[in-house]
MARBA-3410 file (N, C-alpha, C, O; in Angstrom, 1 decimal):
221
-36.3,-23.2,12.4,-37.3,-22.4,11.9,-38.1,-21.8,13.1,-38.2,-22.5,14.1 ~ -38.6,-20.4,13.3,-39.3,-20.0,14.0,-40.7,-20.5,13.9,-41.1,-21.1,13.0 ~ -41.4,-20.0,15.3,-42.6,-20.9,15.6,-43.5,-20.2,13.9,-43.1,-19.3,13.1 ~ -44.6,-20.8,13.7,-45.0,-20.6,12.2,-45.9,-19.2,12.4,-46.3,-18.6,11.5 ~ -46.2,-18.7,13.9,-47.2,-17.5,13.7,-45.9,-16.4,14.7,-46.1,-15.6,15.7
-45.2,-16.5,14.3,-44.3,-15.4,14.9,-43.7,-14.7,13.8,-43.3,-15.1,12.7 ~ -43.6,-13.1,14.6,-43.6,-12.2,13.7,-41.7,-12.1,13.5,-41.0,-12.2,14.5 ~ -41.2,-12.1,12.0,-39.9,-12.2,11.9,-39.5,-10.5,12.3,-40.2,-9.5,12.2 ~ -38.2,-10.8,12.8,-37.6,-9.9,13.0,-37.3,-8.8,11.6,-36.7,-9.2,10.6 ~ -37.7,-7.4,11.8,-37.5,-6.5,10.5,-35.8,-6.0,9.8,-34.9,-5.4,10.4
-35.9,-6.4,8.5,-34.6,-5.9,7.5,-35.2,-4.2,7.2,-36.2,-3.7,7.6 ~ -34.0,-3.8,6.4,-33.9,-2.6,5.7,-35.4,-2.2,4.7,-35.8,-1.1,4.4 ~ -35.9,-3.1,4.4,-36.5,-3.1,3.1,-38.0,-3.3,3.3,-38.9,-2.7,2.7 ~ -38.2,-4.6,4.3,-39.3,-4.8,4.8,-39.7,-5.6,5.8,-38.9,-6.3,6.4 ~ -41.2,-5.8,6.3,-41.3,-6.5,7.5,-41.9,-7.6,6.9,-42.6,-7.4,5.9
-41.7,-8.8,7.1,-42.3,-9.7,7.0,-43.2,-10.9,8.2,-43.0,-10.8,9.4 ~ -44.1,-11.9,7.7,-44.6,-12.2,8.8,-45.3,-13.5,8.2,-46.0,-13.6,7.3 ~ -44.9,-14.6,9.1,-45.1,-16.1,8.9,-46.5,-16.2,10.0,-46.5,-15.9,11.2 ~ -47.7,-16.6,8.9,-48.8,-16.8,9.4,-49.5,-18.3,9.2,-49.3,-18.9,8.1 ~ -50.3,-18.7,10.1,-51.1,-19.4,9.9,-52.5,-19.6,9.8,-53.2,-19.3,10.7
-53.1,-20.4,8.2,-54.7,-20.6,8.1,-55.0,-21.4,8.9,-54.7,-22.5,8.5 ~ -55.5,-21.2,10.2,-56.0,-22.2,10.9,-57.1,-22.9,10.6,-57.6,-23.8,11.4 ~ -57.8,-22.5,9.1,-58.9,-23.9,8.8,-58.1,-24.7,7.7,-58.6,-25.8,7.3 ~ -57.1,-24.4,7.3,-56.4,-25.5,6.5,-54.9,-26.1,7.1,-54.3,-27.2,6.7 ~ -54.4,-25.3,7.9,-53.2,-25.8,8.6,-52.1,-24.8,7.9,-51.1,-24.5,8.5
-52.5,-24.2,6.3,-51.4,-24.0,5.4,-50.8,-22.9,6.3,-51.6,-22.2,7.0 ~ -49.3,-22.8,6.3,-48.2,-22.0,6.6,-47.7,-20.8,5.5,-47.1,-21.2,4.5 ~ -47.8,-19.7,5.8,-47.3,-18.9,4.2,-46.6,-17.3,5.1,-46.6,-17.1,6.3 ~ -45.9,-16.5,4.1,-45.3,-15.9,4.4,-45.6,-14.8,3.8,-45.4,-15.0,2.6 ~ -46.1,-13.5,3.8,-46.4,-12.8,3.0,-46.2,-11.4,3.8,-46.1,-11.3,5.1
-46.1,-10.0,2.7,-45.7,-8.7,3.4,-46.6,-8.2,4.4,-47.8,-8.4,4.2 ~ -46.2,-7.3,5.9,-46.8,-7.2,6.8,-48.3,-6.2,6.1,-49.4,-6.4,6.5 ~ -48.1,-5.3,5.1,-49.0,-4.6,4.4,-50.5,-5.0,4.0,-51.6,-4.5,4.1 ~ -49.6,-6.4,3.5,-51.1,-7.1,2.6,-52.0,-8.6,3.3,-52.9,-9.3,2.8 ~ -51.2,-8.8,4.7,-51.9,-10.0,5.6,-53.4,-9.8,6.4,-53.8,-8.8,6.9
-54.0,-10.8,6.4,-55.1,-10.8,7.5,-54.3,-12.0,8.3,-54.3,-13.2,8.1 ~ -53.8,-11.3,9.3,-53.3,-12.4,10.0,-54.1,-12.9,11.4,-54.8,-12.2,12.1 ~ -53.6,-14.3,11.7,-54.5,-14.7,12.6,-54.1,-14.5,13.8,-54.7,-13.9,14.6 ~ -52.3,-15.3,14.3,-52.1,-14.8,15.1,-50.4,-14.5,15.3,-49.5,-15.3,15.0 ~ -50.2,-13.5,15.8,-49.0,-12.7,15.7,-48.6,-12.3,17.0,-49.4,-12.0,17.9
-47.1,-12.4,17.1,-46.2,-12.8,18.4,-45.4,-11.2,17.6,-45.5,-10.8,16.4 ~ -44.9,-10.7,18.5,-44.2,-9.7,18.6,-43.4,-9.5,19.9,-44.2,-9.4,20.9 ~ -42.3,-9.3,20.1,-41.4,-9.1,21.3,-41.8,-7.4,22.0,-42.0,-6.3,21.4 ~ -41.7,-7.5,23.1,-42.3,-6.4,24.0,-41.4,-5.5,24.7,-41.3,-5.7,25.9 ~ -40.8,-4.6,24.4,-40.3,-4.2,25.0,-40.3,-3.2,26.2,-41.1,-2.2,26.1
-39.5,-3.4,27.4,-40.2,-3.0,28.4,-39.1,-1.8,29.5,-38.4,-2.1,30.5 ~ -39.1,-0.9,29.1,-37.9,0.3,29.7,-37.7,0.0,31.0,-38.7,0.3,31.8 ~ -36.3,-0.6,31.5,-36.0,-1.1,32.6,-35.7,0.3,33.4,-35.8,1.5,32.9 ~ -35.2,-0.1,34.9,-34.5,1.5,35.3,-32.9,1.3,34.9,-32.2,0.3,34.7 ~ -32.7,2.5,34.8,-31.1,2.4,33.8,-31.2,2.2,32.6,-30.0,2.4,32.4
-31.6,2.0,31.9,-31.6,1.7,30.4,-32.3,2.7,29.4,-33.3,3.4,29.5 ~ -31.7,2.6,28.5,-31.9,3.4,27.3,-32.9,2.5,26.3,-32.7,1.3,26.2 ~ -33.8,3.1,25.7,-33.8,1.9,24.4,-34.3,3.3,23.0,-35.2,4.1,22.9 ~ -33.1,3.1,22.5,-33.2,3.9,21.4,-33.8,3.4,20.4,-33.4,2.4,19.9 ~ -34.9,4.0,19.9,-36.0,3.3,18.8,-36.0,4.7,17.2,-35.6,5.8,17.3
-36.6,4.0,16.2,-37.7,4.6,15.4,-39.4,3.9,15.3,-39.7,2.7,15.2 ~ -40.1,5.1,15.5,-41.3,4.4,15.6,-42.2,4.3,14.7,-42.6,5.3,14.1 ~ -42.7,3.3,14.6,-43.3,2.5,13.3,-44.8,2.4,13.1,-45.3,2.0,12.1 ~ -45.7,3.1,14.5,-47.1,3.3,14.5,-47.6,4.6,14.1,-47.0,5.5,14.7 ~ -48.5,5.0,13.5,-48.8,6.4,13.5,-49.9,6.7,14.7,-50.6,7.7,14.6
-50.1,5.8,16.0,-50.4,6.1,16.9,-50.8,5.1,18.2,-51.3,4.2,17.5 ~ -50.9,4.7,19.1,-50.5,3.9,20.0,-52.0,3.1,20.8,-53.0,3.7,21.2 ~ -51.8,1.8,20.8,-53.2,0.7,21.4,-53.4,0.7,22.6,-53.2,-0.5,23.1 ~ -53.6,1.4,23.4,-54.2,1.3,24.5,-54.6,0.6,25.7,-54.1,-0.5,25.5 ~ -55.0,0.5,26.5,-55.8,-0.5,27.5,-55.4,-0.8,29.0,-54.3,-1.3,29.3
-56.4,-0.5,29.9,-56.3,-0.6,30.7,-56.1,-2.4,31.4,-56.8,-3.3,31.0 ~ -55.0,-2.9,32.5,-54.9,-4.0,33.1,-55.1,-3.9,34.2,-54.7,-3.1,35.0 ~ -56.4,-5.4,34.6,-56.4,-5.4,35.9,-54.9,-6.9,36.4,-54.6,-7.8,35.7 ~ -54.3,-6.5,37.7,-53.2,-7.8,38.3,-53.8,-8.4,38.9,-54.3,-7.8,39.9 ~ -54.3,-9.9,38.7,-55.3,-10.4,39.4,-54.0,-12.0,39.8,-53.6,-12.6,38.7
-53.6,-12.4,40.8,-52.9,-13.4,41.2,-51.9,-13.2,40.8,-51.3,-12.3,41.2 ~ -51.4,-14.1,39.7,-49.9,-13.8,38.9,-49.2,-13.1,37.5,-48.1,-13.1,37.0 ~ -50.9,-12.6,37.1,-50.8,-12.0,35.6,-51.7,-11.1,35.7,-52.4,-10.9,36.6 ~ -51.5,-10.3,34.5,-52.1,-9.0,34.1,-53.1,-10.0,33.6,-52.9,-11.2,33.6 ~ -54.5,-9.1,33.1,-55.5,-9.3,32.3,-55.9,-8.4,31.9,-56.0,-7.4,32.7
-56.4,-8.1,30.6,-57.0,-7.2,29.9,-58.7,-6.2,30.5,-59.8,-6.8,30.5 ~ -58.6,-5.2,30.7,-60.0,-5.1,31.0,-61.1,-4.6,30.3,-61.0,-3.6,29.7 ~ -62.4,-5.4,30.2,-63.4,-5.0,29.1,-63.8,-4.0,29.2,-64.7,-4.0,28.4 ~ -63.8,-2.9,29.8,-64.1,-1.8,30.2,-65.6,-2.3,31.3,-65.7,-2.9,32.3 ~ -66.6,-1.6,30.1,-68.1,-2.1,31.1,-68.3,-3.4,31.2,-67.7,-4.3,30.5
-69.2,-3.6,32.1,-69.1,-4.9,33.2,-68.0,-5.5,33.5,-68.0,-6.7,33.4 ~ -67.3,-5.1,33.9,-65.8,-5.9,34.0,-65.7,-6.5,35.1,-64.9,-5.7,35.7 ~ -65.9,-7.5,35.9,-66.2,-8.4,37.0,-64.9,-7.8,37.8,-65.1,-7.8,39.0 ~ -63.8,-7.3,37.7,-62.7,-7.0,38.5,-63.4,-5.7,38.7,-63.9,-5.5,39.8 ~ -63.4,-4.9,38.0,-63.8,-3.6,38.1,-65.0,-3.2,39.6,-65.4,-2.2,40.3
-65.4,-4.4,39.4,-66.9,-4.3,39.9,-66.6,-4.9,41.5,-67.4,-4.6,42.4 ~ -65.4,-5.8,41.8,-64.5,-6.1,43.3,-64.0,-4.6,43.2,-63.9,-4.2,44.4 ~ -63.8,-4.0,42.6,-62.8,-2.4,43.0,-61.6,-2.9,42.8,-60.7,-2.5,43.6 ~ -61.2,-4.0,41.9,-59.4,-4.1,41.4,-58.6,-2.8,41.0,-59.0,-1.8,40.4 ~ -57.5,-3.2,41.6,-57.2,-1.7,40.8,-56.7,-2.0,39.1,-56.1,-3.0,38.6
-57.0,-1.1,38.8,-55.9,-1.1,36.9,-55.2,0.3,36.5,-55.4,1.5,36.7 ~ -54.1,-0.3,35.8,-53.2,0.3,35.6,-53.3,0.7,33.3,-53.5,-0.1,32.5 ~ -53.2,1.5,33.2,-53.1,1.8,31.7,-51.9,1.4,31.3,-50.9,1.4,32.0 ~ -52.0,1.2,30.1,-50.5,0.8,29.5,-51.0,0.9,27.9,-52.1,0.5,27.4 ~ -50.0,1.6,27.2,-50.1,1.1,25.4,-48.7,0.9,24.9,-47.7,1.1,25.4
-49.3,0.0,23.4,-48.2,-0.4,22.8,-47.9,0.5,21.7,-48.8,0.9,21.0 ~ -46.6,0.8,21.3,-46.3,1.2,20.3,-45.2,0.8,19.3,-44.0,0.8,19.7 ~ -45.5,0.4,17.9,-44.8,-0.5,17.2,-43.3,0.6,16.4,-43.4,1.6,15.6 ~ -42.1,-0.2,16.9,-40.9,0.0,17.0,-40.2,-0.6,16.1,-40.3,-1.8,15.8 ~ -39.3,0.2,15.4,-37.5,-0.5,15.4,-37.0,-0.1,16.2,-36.9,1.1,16.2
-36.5,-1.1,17.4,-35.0,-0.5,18.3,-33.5,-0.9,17.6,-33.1,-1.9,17.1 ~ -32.9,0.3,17.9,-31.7,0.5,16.9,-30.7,-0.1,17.9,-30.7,0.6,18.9 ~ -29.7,-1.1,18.0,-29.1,-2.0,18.4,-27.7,-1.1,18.2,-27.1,-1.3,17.2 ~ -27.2,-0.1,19.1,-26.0,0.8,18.7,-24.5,0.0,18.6,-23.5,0.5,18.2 ~ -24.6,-1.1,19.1,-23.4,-1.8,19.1,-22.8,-2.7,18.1,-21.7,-3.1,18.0
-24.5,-3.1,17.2,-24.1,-3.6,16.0,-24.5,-3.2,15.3,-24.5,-4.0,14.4 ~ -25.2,-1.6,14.9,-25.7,-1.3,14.2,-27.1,-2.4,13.9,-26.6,-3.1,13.1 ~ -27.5,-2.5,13.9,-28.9,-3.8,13.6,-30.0,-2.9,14.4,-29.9,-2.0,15.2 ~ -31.2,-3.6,14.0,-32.4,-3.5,14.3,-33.4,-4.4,14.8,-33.7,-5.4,14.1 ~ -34.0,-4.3,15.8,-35.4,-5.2,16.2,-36.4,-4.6,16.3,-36.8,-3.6,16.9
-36.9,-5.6,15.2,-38.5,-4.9,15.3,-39.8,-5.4,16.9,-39.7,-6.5,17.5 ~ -40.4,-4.7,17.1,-41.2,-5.2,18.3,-42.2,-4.0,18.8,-42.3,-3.1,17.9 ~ -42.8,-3.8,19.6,-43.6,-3.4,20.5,-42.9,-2.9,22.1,-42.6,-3.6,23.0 ~ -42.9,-1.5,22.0,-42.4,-0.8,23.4,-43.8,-0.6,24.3,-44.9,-0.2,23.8 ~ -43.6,-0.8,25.4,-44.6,-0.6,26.6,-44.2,1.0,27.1,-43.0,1.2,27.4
-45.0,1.8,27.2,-45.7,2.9,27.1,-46.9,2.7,28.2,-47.9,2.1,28.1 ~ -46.1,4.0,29.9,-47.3,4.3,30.8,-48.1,5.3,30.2,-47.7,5.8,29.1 ~ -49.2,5.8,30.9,-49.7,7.4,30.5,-48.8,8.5,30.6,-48.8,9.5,29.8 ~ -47.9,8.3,31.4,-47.2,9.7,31.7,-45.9,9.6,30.4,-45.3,10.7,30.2 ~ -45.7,8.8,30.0,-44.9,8.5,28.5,-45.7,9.1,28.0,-45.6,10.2,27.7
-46.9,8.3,27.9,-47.7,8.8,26.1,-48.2,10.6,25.9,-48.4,11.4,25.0 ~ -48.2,10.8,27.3,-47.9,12.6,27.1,-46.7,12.6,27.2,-46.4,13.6,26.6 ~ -46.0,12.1,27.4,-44.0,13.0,26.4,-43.7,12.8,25.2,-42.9,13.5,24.5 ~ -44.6,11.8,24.9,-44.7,11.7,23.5,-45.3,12.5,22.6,-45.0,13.2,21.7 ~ -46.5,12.3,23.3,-47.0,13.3,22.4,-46.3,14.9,22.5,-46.8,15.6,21.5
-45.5,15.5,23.2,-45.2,16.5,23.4,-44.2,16.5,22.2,-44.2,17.4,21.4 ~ -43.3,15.5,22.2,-42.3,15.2,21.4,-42.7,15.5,19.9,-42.3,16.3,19.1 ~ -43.6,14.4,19.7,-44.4,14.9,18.2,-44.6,16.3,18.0,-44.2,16.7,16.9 ~ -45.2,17.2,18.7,-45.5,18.3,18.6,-44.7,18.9,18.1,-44.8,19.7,17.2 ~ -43.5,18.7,18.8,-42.1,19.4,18.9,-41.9,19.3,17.4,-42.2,20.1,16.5
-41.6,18.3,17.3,-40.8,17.7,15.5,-41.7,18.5,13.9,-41.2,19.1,13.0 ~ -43.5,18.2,14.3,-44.4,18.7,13.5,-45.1,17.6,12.7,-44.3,16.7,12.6 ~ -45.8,17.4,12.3,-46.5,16.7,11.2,-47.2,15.9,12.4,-46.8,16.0,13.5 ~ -48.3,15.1,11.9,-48.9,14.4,12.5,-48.7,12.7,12.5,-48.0,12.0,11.7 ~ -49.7,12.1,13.9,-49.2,11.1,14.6,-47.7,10.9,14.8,-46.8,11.7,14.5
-47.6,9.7,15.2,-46.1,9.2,15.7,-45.2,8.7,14.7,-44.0,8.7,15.0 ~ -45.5,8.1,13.7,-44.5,7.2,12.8,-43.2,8.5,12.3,-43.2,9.7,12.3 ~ -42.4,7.8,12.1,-40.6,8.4,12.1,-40.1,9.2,13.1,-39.1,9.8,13.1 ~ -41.1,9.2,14.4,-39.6,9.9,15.0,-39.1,9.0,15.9,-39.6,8.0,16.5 ~ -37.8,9.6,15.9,-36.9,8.8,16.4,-36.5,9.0,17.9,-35.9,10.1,18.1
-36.8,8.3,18.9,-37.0,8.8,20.4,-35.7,7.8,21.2,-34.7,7.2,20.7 ~ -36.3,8.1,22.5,-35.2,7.2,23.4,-36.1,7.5,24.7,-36.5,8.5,25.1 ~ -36.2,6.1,25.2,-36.8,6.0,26.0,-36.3,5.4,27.5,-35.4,4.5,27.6 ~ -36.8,5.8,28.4,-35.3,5.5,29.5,-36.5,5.6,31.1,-37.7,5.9,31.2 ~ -35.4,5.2,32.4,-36.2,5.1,33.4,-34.5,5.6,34.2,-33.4,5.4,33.6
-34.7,6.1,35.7,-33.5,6.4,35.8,-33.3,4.9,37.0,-32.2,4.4,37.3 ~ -34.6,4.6,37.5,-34.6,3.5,38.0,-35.7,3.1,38.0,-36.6,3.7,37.5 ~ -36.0,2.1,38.6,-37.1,1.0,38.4,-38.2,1.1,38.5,-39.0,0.5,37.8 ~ -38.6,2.5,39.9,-39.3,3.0,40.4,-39.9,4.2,40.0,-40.8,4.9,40.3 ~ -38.7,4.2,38.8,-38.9,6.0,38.2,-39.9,6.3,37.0,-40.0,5.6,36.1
-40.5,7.3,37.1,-41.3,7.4,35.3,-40.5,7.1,34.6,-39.3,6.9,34.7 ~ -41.0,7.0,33.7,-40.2,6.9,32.1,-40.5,7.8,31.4,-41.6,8.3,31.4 ~ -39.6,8.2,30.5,-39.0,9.2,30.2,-39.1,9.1,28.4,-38.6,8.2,27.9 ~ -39.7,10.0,27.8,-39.5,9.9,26.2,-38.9,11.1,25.8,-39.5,12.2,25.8 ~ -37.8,10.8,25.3,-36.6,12.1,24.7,-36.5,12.1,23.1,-36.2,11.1,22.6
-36.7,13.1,22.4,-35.9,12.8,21.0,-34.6,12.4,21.0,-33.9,12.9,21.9 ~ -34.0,11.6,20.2,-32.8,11.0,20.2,-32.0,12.0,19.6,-30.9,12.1,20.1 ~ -32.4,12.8,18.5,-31.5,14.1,18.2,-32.4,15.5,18.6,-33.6,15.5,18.5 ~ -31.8,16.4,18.9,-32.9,17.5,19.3,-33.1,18.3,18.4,-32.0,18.7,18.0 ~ -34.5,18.9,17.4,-34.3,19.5,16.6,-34.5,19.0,15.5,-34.8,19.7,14.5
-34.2,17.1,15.2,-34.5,16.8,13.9,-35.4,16.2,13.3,-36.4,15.8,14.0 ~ -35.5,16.1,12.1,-36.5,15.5,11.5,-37.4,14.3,11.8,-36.9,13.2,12.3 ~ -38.5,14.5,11.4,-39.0,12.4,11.2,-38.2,11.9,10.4,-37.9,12.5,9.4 ~ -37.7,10.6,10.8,-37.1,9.8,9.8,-38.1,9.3,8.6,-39.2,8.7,8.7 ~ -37.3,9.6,7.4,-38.4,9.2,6.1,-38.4,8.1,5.8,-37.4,7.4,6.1
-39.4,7.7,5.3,-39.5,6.0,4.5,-39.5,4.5,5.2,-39.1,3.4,4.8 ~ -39.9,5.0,6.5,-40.3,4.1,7.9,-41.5,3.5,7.3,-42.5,4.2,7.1 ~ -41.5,2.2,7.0,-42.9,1.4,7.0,-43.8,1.5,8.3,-43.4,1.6,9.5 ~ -44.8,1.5,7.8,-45.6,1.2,9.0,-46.2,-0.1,9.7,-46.7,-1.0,9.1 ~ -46.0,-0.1,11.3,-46.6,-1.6,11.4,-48.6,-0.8,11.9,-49.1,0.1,12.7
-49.2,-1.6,11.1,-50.3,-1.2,10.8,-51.2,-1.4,12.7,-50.8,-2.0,13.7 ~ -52.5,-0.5,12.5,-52.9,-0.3,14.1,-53.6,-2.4,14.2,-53.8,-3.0,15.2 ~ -53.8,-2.8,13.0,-54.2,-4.5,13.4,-53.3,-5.3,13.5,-53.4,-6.3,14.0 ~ -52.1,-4.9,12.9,-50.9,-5.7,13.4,-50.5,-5.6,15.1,-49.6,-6.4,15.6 ~ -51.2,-4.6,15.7,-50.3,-4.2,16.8,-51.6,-5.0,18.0,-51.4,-5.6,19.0
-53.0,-4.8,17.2,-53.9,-5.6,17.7,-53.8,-6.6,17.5,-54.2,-7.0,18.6 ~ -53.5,-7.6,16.9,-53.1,-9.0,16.7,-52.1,-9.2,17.9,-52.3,-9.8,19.0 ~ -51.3,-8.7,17.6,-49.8,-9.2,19.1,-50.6,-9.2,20.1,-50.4,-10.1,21.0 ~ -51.9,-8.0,20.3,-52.2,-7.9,21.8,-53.3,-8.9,22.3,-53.9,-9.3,23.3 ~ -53.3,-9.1,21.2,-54.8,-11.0,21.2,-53.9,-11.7,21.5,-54.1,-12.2,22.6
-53.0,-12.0,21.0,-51.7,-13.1,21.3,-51.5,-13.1,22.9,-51.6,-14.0,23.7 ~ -51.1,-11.8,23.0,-50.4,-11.9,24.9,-51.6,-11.4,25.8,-51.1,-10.8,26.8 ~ -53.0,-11.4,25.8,-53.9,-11.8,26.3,-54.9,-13.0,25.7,-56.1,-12.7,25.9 ~ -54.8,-13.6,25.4,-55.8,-15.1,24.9,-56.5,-14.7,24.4,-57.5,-15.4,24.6 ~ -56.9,-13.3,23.2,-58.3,-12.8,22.8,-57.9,-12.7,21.4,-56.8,-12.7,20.8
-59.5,-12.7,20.9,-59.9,-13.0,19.5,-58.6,-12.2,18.5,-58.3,-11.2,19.1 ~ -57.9,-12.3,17.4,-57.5,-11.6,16.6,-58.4,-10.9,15.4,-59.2,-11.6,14.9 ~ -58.2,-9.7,15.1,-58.6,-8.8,14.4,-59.1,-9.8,13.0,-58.1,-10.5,12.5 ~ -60.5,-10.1,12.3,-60.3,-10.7,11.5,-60.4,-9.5,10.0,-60.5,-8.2,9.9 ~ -60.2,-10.5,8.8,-60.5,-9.7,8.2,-61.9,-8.6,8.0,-63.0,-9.0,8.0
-61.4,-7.5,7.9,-62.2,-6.5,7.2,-62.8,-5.8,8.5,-63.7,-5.1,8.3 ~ -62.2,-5.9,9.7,-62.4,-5.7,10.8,-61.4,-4.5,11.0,-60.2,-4.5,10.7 ~ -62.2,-3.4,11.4,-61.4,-1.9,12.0,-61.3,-2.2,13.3,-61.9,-3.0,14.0 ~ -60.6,-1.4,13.5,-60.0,-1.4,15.3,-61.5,-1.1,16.1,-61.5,-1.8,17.1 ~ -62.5,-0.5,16.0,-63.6,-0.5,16.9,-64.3,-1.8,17.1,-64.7,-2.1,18.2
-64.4,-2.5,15.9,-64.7,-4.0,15.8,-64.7,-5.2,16.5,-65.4,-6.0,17.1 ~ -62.8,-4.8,15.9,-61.9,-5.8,17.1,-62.0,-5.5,18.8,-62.0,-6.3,19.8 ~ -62.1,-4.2,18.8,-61.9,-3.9,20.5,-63.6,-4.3,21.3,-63.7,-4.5,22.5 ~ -64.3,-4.4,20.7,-65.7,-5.1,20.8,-65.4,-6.8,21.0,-65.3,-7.4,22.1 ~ -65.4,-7.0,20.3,-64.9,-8.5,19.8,-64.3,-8.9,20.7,-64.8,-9.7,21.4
-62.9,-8.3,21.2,-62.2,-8.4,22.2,-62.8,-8.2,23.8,-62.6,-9.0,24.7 ~ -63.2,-7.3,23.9,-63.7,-6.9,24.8,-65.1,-8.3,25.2,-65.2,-8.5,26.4 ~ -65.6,-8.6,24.7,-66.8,-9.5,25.0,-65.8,-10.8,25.4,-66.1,-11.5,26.3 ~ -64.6,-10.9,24.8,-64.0,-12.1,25.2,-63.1,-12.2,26.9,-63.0,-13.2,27.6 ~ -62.3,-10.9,27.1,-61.7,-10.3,28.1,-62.6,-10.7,29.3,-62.4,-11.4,30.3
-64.1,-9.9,28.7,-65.0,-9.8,30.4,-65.0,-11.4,30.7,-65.0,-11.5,31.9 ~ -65.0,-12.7,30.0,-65.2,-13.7,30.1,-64.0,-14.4,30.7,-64.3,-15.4,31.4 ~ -62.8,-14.3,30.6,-61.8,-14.4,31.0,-61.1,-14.0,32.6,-60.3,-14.5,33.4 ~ -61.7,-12.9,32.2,-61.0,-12.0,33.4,-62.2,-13.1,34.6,-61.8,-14.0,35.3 ~ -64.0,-12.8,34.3,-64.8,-13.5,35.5,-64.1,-14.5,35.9,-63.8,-14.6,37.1
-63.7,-15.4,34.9,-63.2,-17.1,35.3,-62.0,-16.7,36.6,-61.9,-17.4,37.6 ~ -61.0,-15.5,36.2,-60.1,-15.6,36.6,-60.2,-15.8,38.0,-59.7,-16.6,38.8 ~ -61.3,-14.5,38.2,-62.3,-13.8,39.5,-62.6,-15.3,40.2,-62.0,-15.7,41.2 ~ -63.3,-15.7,39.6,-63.6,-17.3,39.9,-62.7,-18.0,40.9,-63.0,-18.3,42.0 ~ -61.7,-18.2,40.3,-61.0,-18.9,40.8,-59.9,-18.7,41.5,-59.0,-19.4,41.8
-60.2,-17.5,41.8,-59.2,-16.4,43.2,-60.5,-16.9,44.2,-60.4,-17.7,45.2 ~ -61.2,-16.4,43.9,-62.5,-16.7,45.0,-62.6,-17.9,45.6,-63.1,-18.1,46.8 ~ -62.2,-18.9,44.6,-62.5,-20.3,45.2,-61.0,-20.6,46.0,-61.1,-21.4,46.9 ~ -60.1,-20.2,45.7,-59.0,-20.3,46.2,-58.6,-19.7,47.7,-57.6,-20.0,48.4 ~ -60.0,-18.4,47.9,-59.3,-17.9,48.9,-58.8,-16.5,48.9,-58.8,-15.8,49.8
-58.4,-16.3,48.0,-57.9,-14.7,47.7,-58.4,-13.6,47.5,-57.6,-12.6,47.4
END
C-alpha cells in the first residue's frame, strides 16, 4: 500500500487521493474534487537537458514562489521580512503546474507537478494565447531543455490544435497542499482560499527559513 497521505497516481476517469485525519488517525479515500486535504505528496517533475516531457495540463493556472538555496536545500521565501532576503541571498522563482505526463511508450499516464522557471511561464503563456480560451487547463504541451544549462522550452505538442476536452482539474489547493508537503509548511485548511494559505504559509516559511539562517551562522557559513 502507498504511504496513507500520497497522492495516487491518475486513471482515465478520475483522480483520486488517500488522506489522513490527523485528529482521529482515520485513513479514507475520497475524489480529488470534494477533499480538504491535509497532507499531499505529489511527484515533481523536473525538465532535464535532453529530455522531452510530454504532458496535458491539469491547472487553470500556476503556484508560484520564490526560493532562497541556503546550505543543501531550497527554502521557501516569505516574501517581507524574510531573514535571507535581508543577508542579500540570492532567490530564484519557480512554479508548479499540475500535469498528466503522457508515457509515449506505454501509452499510460502520470499524474504530478512539472517545475516551471519564469522564462517557461512566459512560453506558456504565449502558447495559451496561441490555442485561445482562457488559463492553462487542456493544453497539451512539451516541455524540453536542450541541455542542462539551457532554458526550457514550452512547445505545443500539436501545432494549431485544440485544448484537450474533459481534463479534470487538479484544483489551485491541491497544488498548495503538495507545496506544504515539500517545504514543511502549514496545508491549506478547510475553507481557506489561496490568499489565506499563502499568509498562513508565509508566517511559517519566515520562521523556518531564520532557524535555517541560524544555523549556517553558527556553523560558520
Amino acid at each position: 500500500m502507498r504511504s496513507n497521505d500520497e497522492i495516487a497516481d491518475a486513471d482515465e476517469e478520475a483522480l483520486f487521493i488517500l488522506f489522513v485525519d490527523y485528529s482521529t488517525g482515520k485513513v479514507s479515500m475520497s475524489m480529488l474534487g470534494e477533499v480538504p486535504v491535509s497532507r499531499v505528496r505529489m511527484k515533481v517533475f523536473k525538465v532535464g537537458g535532453g529530455h522531452d516531457v510530454d504532458c496535458i495540463v491539469r491547472s487553470a493556472d500556476v503556484l508560484g514562489f520564490q526560493l532562497h538555496w541556503l546550505g543543501v536545500r531550497s527554502f521557501m521565501c516569505p516574501g517581507s521580512d524574510c531573514p535571507a532576503c535581508a543577508e542579500h541571498v540570492g532567490a530564484k522563482w519557480r512554479g508548479l503546474l499540475g500535469v498528466d505526463v503522457l508515457e509515449g511508450s506505454t501509452g499510460g499516464r502520470k499524474c504530478g507537478l512539472i517545475e516551471l522557471t519564469d522564462s517557461a511561464l512566459g512560453r506558456l503563456r504565449f502558447v495559451a494565447d496561441c490555442v485561445g480560451g482562457s488559463g492553462f487547463l487542456g493544453l497539451h504541451i512539451v516541455a524540453s531543455r536542450k541541455g542542462i544549462r539551457s532554458p526550457m522550452r514550452i512547445e505545443e505538442a500539436t501545432p494549431g490544435a485544440a485544448r484537450v476536452a474533459g481534463v479534470r482539474e487538479i484544483r489551485s489547493e491541491i497544488v498548495a497542499a503538495a507545496v506544504a508537503t515539500l517545504y514543511g509548511l502549514p496545508s491549506p485548511g478547510p475553507g481557506d482560499g489561496l490568499r489565506e494559505w499563502e499568509v498562513r504559509a508565509a508566517d511559517v516559511a519566515r520562521v523556518i527559513i531564520g532557524k535555517a539562517m541560524s544555523r549556517l551562522a553558527l556553523n560558520g557559513n
